[in-house]
N, C-alpha and C positions, 0 to 999 in steps of 0.2 A: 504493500500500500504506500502512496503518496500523498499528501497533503497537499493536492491541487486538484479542484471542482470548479465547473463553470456551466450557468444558464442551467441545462436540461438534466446535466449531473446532477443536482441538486433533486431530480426524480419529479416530488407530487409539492415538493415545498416551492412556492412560489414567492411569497412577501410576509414581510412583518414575523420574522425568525428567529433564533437564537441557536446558536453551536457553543462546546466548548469542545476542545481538544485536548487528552494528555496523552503525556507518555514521557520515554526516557528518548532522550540524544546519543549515541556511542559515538564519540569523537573520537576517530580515530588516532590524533597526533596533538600533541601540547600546541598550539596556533593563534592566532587573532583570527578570528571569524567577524567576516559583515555578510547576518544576513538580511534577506529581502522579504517584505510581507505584501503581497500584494492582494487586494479585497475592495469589494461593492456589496456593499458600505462597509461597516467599523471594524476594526480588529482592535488586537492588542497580542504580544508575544511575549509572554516571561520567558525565563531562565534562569534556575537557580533560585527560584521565586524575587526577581528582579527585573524589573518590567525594561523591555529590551527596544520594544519597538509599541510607539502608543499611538493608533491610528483610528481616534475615534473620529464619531461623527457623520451624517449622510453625505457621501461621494461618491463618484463613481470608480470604474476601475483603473485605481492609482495601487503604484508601490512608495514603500520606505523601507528605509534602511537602517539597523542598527548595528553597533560591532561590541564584539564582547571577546576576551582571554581566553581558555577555554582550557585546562585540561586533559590529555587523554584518559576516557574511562565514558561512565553513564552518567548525563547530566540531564535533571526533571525540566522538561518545560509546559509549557501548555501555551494555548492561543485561543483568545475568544472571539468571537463573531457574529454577527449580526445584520440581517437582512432587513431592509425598509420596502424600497418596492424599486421596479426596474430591473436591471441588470444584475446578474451576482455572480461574484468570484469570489473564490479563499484561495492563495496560492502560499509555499513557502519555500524561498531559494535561498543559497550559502554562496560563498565564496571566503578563498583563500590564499597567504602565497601559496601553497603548494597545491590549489589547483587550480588557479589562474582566471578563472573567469563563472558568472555564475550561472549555478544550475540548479534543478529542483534538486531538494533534498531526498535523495534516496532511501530507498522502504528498508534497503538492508541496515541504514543507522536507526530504525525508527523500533520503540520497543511498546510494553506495558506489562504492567505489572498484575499478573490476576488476582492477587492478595489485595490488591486495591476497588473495593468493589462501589459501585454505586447505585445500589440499590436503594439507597434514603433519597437518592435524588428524581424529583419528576424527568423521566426521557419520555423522551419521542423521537422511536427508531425512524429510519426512512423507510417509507412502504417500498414492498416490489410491485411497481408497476410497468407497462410496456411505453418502451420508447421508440418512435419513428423516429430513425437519422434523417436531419435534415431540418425538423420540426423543433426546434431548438435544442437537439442533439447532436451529436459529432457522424458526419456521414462513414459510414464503415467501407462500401464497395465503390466499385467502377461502373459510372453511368450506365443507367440499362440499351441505351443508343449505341455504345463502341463496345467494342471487342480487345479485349487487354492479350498482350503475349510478351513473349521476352523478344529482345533486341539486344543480344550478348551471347555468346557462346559460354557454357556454364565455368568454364574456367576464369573468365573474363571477369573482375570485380572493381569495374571504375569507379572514381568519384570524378562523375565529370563536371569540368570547367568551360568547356565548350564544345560546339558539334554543329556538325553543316555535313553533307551532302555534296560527292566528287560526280564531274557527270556522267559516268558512268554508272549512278546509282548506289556506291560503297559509304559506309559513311564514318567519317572524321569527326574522334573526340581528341578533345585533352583533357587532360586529368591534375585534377588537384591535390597535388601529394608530395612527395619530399622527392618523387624521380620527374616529377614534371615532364609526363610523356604523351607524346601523341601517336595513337592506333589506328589504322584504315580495316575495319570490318564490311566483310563481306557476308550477303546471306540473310541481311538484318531483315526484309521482307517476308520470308518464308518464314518467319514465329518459329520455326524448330531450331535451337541452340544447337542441335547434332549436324547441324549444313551450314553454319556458319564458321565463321574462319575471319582471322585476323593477326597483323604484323605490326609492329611496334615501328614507327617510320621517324622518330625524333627524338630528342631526351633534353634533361640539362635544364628544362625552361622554369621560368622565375613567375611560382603561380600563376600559368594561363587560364586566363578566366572567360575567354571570350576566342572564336572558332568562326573563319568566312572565307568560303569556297568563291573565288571570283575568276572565272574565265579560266577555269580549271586550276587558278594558280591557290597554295593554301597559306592563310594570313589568321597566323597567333597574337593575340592579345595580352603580352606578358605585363608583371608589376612596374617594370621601368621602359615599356619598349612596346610598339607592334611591328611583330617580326614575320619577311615572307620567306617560307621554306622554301630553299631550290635542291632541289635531285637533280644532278649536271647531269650524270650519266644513265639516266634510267633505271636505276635497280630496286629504286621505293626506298631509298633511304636518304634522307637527308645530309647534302654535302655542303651547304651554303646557309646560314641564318643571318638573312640579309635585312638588318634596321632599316625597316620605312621612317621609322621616326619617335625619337625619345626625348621629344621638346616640354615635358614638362618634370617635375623633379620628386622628387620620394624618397624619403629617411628609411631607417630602419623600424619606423613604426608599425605595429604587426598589423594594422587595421589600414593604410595605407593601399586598396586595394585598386585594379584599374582592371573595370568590368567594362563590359560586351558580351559582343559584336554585332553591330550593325552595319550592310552597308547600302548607298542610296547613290545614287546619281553622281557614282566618280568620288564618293569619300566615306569614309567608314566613320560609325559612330561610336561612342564609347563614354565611361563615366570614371571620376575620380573619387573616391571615396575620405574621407576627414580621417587623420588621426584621433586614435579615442585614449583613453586611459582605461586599466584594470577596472572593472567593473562600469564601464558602457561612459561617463561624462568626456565629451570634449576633451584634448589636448591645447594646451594653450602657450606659446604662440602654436599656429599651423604656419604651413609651407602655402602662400598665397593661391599655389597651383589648388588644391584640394577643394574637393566638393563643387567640381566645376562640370558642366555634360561638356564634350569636346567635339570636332570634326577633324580628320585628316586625310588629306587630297596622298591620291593612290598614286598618282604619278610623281610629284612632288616631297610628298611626305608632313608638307606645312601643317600645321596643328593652327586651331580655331575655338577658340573658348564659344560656345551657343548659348550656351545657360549655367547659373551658376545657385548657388544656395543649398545643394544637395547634400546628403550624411553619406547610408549608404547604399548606393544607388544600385543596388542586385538585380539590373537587369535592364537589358536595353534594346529596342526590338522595334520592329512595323508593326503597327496596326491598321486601326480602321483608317480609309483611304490613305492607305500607302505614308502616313505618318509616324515621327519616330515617338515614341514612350519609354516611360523609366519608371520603375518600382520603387521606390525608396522607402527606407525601413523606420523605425520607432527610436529616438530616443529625444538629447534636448533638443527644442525649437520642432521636435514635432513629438506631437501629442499621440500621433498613430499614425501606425504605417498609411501609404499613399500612393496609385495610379497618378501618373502625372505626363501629360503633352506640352511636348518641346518646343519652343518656339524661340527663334532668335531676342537674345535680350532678357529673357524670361529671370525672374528670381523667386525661386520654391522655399524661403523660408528659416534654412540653418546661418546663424549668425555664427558658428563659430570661427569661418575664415573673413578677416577682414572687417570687424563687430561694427565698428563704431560705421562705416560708409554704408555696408548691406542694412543697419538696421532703418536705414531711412527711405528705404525701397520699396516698392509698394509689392506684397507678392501674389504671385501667380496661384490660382488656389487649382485646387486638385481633380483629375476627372471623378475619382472616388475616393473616397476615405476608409477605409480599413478596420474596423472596429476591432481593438486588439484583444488576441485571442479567443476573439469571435468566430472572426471568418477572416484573419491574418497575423502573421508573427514576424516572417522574413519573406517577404513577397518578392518571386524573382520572372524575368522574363517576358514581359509582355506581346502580343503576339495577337496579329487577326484570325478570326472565328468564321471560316465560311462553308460548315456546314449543316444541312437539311436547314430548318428551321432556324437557325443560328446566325445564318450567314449575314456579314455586316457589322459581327459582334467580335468582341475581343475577347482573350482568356490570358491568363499571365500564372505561375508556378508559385508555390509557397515550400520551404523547406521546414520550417519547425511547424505550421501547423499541419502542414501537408498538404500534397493533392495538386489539385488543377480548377481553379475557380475560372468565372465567366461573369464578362461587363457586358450590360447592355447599354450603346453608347447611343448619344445623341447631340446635336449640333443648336446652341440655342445663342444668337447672335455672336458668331464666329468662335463661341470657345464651347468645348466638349463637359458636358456633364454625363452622368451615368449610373447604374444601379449594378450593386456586385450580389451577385448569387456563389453557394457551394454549388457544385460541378461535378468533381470527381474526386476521390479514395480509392481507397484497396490499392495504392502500388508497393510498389515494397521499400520503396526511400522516399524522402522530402525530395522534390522536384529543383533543380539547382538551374536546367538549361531546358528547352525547348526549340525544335525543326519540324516543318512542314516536310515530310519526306515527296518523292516524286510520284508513291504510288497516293499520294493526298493521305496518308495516314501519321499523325503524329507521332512524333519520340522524344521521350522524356529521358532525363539522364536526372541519374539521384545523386545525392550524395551527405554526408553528416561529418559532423565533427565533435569537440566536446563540450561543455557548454549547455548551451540549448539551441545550437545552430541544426539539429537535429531534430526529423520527427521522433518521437517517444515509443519506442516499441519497436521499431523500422531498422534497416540495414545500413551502412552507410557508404553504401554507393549501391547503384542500378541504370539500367537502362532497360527499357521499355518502351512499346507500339504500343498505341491505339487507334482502331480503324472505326469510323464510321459505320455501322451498320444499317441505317434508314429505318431501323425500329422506332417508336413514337413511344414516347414516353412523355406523363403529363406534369406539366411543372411550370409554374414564372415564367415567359418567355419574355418578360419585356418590362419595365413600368416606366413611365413618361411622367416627370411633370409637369403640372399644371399652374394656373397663376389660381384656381380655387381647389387645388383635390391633387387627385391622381388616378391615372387610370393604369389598371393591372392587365396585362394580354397575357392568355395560357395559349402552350402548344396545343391544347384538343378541349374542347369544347368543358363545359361545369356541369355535373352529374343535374338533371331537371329538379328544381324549387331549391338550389344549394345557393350560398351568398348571397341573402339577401337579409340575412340577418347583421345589422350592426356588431351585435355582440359576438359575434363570429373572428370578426378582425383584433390585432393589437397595433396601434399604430402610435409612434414615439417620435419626437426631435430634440434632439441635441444639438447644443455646437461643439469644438474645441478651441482655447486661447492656447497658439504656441509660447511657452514660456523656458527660461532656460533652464529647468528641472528636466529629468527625463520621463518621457511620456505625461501625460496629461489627461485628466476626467472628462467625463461626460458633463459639460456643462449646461444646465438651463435646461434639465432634463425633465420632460412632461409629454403626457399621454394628449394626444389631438381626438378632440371629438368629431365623432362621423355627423354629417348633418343630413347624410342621403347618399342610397346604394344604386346606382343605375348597372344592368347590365344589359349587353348588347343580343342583338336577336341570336345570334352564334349560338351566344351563350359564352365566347370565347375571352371577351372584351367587360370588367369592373368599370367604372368611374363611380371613387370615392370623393363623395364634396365633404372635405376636412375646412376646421375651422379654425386659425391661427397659425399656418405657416409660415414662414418666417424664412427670408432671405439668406444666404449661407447657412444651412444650416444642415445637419445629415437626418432623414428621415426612416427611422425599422419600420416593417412591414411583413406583421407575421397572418395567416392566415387558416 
């Protein structure tokens, strides 16, 4: 067991709650431990019956941190908790020098004591009741529309960094690991690992993060460099690691990372990511380069700052009409992870490079917002959506919370808004990269680390197809705003006399204030009253007239 529950976990208890928690801590090693409580609404964390972390009060889901000496041996703690209404989390994360970064607290340090009984106390266990994934539950499988298979030969255990497509049809990862190598697999269409086949064709590279197959030629994306592989002589191994170009600069800071690959019209795209400190704030000063979207001309190699204010930008891609996006992730100056479109000039937000000029900038607000660890953690890849019913729509990867989610986008006086749906589950890693393969079937390449850069239970690395099947499966297909409501479109029509009750829906808006704390609540959090259910002759098409909407603002929509 873990001491991490969220929305549906929580089973039959919805609002107005109470938990307590005990047990014993095995620290394993004498240390300074900070750890992290994160909850919607109140907590509090002893230890040692010394209150650690005090997080009372109605909020939404924020963390704090507290640190404390520690002992090797069993140390008592307990955390209390407390549900009002809305949203609910209880999480609890450590960190340490000796394990560098944080992560939930593992079931194997976690104890109790049976001699400790609470029987004088009123409980109230949690019923068993049945949950629908999806239904403010965690989705389990692979959309009932595609067909999941492997895309690896069982030997094969990438964590990949990047992947594209040779035209021949073979397809080219890199990998994220201490041999930094790139592999050409063959076979990856036929789903059987026993007819696949693959050759290691590079090594040596300095976490490639980013993979683009352009006029057969192959362009790595390394931490200081994007590098093009030349094979002089034909043999499939790399004789030449020829710098296009390494115009901007990078320490030795582990967070320091240079993500892709996109490329567009003669120049490849790509992101900078900020230096951070042990446990997620800011480094300060930063390298001016950092946290900038870039472009670099293929022939030239010249580099072009496009946008700047980004943390860290996991993911960089085409989308809807043939424009570029970027995922960028949770901490200070953003509140929650975020879908975001590039545009020359653009500024997304993170002060930490450059404080005092950026903070006076007006910023660029996001296609979507990401409700953390909702429906995102480390959102990677973004990527257009053009199948069956989809088509028009974007999808982008998540690695800790996992899966393959899907935007429904829309174009409302020249800048893109849009509503995020769950998607897909069941693969066997957090999704790290994304390609459109040439038979139109997607592959995903996994990968994990330690931390919580990782989905929980998952492998860490994979690669994996998903092919469209044209099965019809019923779901959200859309929801559009409106200047009184919203209207909800499904793929297949609403079972006859269904949705037309008000009380049927849950419908919520919040905003977020980026601040330089990391991550940030649900603010101005409140239930929207339905005022009227119209639905269409289909039966296909809602229109809800809500009352008090409110400009910037992100709106749930459970049904």
């Amino acid at each position: 067991p873990r001491i991490s529950m969220a929305d549906g976990e929580f089973q039959s208890l919805e609002s107005n709650f109470a938990m307590e928690i005990k047990g014993y801590l095995k620290i394993p090693k004498d240390d300074n431990y900070v750890f992290r409580l994160t909850s919607d609404d109140g907590s509090r964390l002893y230890i040692d019956d010394k209150v650690i972390i005090d997080f009372d009060g109605l909020h939404g889901g924020e963390s704090r941190d507290g640190e404390i000496a520690l002992e090797a041996g069993y140390h008592p703690f307990k955390i209390e908790f407390f549900q009002g209404g809305g949203g609910k989390v209880i999480r609890l994360e450590w960190n340490s020098f000796s394990l560098g970064e944080f992560a939930i607290v593992p079931g194997t340090v976690l104890f109790y004591n049976k001699l400790e009984s609470t029987l004088n106390a009123e409980v109230a266990s949690l019923p068993q009741v049945s949950r629908i994934p999806g239904d403010k539950s965690a989705l389990q499988s692979v959309h009932p529309s595609y067909d999941l298979s492997q895309a690896r030969p069982n030997e094969l255990s990438p964590k990949v960094g990047g992947m594209d497509f040779l035209p021949d049809g073979r397809l080219v990862i890199s990998t994220w690991d201490a041999e930094g190598g790139v592999y050409v697999i063959d076979g990856v269409q036929t789903g059987d690992p026993a007819k696949m086949t693959y050759k290691k064709i590079a090594t040596g590279l300095a976490e490639p993060l980013g993979v683009r197959v352009v006029d057969g030629e192959i362009y790595v994306l390394q931490k200081q460099e994007l590098t093009k592989l030349i094979d002089h002589n034909g043999d499939e191994q790399i004789d030449e690691y020829y710098t296009v170009s390494n115009d901007w600069r990078v320490s030795a800071n582990f967070h320091e990372f240079c993500f892709g690959l996109a490329y567009k019209e003669g120049y490849f795209y790509a992101a900078l990511a900020i230096a951070i400190l042990p446990g997620g704030a800011s480094a300060n000063p930063q390298i001016p380069d950092r946290g900038k979207a870039v472009r670099i001309n293929r022939e030239t190699g010249k580099l072009e700052v496009v946008a700047e204010g980004l943390r860290t930008p996991n993911g960089v891609g085409l989308g809807v009409d043939n424009e570029i996006f970027i995922a960028d992730n949770q901490g200070d100056w953003l509140p929650s992870s975020k879908i975001l479109h590039v545009t020359k000039g653009a500024f997304f937000g993170s002060r930490a490079v450059d404080s005092a000029r950026v903070a006076n900038l007006p910023v660029k607000l996001p296609v979507v917002w990401l409700p953390q660890d909702e429906i995102g953690n480390s959102p990677t890849t973004p990527l257009a959506l053009n199948d069956g019913p989809y088509k028009g729509q974007m999808i982008h990867g998540e690695v800790t919370h996992g899966g393959v989610k899907r935007v429904f986008v829309e174009k409302i006086n020249g800048e893109y808004q849009g509503c995020v749906f769950r998607f897909i589950q069941g693969l066997e890693a957090g999704v790290n990269r994304m390609v459109w393969g040439p038979d139109g079937a997607l592959y995903v390449g996994g990968i994990g680390s330690t931390g919580n850069w990782r989905q929980e239970g998952k492998l860490w690395y994979g690669l994996q197809r998903l092919k469209y099947n044209e099965k019809s499966t019923f779901e959200m297909l859309a929801v559009r705003a409106q200047s009184d409501g919203v209207e909800i479109e499904f793929t297949e029509p609403l079972a006859e006399g269904f949705g037309w009750n008000p009380n049927d829906y849950i419908i919520q808006q919040w905003y977020y204030q980026p601040t330089a704390n990391y991550g940030g609540p649900k603010l101005g959090l409140e239930n929207l009253q339905i005022q009227s259910v119209n639905i269409s002759r289909d039966r296909k098409k809602i229109f809800l007239e809500l009352a008090g909407m409110k400009p910037n603002h992100v709106v749930y929509i459970r049904l």
